[in-house]
KOLDRENVEX-754506 format. One line per 2 residues: their letters; for each residue x, y negated, z of C-alpha. Coordinates in Angstrom, 1 decimal, padded with zeros to 4 digits. Last residue first. Layout:
<migus>
a> X/Y/Z  ...
</migus>
This chain:
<migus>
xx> -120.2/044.9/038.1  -122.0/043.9/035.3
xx> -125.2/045.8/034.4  -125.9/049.0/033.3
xx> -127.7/050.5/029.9  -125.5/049.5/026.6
xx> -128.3/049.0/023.6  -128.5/051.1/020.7
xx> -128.1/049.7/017.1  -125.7/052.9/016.1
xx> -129.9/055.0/016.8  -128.5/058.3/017.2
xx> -127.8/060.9/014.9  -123.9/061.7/015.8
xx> -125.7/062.6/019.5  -127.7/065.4/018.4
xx> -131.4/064.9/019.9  -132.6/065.4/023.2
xx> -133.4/061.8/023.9  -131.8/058.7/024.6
xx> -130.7/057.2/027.7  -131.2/059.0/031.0
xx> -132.1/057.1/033.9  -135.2/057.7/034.6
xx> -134.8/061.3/034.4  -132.1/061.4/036.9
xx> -133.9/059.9/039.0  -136.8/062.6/039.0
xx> -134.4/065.3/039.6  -133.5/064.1/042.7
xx> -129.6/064.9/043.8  -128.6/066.7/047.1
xx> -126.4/064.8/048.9  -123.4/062.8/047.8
xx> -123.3/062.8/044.0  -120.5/064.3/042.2
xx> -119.0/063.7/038.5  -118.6/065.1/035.6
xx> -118.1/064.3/032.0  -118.3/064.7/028.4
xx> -117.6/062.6/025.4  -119.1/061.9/022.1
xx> -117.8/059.1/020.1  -119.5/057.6/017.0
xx> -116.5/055.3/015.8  -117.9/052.1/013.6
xx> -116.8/050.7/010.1  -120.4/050.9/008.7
xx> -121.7/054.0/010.7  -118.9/056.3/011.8
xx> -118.3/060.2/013.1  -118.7/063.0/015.9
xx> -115.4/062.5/017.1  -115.1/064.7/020.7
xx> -114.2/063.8/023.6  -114.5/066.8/026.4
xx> -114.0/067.3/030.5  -113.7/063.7/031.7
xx> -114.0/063.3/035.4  -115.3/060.4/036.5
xx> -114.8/059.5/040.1  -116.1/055.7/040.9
xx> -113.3/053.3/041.6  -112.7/054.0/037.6
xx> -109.4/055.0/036.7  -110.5/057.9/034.3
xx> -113.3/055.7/033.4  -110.8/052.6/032.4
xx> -109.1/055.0/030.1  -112.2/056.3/028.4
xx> -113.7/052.6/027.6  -110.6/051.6/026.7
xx> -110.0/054.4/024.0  -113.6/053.1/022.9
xx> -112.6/049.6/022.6  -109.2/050.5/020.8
xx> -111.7/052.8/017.8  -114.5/049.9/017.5
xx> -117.9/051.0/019.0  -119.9/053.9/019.4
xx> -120.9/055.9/022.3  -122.4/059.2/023.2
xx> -122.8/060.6/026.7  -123.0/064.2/028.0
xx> -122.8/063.8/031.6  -122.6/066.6/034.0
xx> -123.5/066.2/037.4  -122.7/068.2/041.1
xx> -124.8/067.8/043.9  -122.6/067.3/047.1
xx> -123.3/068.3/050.9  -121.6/066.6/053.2
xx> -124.3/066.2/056.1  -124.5/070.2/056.0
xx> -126.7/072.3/054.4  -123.7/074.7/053.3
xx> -122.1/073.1/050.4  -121.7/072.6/046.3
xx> -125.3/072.1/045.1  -126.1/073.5/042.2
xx> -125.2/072.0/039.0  -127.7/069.3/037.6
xx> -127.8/068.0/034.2  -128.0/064.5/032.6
xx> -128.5/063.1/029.2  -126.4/059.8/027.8
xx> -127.1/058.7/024.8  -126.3/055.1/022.4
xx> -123.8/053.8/025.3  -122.3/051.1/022.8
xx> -119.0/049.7/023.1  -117.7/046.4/024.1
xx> -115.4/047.4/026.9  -117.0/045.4/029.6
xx> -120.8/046.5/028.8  -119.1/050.2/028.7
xx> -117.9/050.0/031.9  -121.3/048.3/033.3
xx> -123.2/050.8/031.7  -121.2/053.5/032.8
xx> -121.0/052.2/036.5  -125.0/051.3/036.2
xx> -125.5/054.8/035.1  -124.1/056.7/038.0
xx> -125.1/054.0/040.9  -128.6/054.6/039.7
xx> -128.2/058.8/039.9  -127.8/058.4/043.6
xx> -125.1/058.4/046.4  -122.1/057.7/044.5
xx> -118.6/059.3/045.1  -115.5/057.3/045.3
xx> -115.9/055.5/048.4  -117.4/057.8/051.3
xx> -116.0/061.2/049.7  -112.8/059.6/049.0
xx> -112.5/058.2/052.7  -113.4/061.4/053.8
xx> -111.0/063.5/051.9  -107.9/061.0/052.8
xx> -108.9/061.2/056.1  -109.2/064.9/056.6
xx> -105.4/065.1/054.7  -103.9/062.5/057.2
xx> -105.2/065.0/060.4  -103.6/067.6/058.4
xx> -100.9/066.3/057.7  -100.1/064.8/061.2
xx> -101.0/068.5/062.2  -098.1/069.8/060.3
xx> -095.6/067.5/061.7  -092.5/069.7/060.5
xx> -094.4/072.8/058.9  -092.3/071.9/055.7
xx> -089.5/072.0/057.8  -089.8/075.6/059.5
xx> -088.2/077.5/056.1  -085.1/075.5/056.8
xx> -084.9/075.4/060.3  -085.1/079.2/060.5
xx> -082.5/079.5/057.4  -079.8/077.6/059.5
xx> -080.2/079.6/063.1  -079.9/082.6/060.8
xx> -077.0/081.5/059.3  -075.5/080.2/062.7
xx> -076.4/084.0/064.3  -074.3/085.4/061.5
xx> -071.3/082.9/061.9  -071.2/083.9/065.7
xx> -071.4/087.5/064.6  -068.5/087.7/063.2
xx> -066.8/085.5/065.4  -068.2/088.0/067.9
xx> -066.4/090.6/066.4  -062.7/088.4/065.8
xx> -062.8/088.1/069.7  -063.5/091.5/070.3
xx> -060.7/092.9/068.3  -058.4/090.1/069.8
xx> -059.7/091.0/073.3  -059.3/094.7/072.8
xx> -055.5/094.1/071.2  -054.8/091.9/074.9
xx> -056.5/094.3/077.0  -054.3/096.9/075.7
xx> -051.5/095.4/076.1  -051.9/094.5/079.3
xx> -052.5/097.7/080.4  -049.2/099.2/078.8
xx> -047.4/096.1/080.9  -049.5/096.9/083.8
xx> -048.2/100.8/084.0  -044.9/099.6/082.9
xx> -044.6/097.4/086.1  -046.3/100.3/088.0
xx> -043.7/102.7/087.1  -041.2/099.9/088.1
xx> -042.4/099.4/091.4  -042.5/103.1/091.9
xx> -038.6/103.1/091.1  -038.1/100.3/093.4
xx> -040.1/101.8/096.2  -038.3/105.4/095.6
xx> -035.0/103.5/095.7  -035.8/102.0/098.9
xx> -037.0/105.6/100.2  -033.8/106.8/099.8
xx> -033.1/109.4/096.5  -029.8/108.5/096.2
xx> -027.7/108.7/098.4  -029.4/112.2/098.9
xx> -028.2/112.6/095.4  -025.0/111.8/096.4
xx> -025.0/113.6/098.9  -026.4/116.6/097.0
xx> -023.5/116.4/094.9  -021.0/116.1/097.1
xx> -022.0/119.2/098.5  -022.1/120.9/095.0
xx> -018.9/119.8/094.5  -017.4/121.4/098.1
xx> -018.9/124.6/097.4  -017.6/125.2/094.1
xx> -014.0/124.0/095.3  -014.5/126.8/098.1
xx> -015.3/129.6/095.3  -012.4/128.3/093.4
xx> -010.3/128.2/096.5  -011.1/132.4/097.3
xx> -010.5/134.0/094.6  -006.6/133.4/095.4
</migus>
């Protein structure tokens, strides 16, 4: 009798492992290591595919930042867009000024203001000169620089001409004072100031000769004085 359940026992567990060898062939192994790998791959895949999304979203990033700086470069470059064209433009524009704005002797000085005020109708009664030292370094461009103090009288709209038309003069005047120094018998005394350049260094003796007037306060001189300069 305790013999058929240990038999029974014997006969399950070798069904069992033929079942199991059944089982366990090397087809099913292949399968089954096919599958591993399947999964293996899928995991794989899906890590790629978050590290690409990641990465992709990164260099977006930094796309947009390289852009920006691309952007500001251009930006602060434009004003040194055709730089030497400027340059070579500004030289011209300073030599063709120096050649025909600026006189060359202390004659071409008071003819201009003589012939400016000769076409305004006002009176040049006094006009003394001084030398500033010379602006330059010995070279063929060297510039002497003069100061004008001038005194005029004449009807008040013919003087305010007279000082418009010298700040547009061909010749460069620069006007540095105007002050009103009084009237004689329904005429403005006007004293004005101003500056100018002669090219080279300036003589001395010239500009002498052609001051008008003498050393004495410009409200007491002579209303009767005569305009110096010619027309132009």
């Amino acid at each position: 009798m305790s013999a058929l359940p240990v038999l029974k026992r014997r006969i399950s567990q070798g069904e069992l492992a033929d079942r199991t060898r059944g089982v366990v062939t090397p087809l099913n192994l292949h399968w089954a290591g096919l599958g591993l790998l399947a999964l293996v791959n899928l995991y794989l895949l899906l890590h790629m595919l978050f590290a690409w999304r990641a990465a992709s979203s990164q260099d977006a990033a930094a796309l947009a930042n390289q852009r920006m700086l691309l952007t500001g470069a251009q930006i602060a470059a434009r004003p040194l867009q055709g730089l030497d064209v400027k340059i070579e433009r500004a030289g011209a524009d300073a030599d063709n000024f120096y050649k025909d704005r600026l006189p060359v002797s202390y004659s071409q000085v008071a003819a201009e203001l003589g012939a400016l005020a000769k076409d305004n109708k006002v009176k040049l009664t006094r006009v003394q000169y001084t030398q500033a030292p010379v602006l330059g370094d010995g070279s063929s461009e060297e510039l002497t620089e003069v100061r004008m103090d001038a005194s005029l009288s004449g009807d008040y709209r013919p003087l305010v001409l007279f000082i418009n038309n010298v700040e547009r003069d061909k010749r460069f005047f620069l006007i540095t004072g105007v002050n009103l120094t009084g009237g004689q018998a329904g005429l403005v005394n006007l004293r004005v100031r101003l500056n100018t350049y002669i090219r080279g260094i300036g003589s001395e003796e010239e500009m002498k000769k052609v001051a008008i007037g003498g050393d004495e306060a410009p409200d007491a001189a002579p209303a009767d004085a005569t305009a110096k300069g010619g027309a132009r």
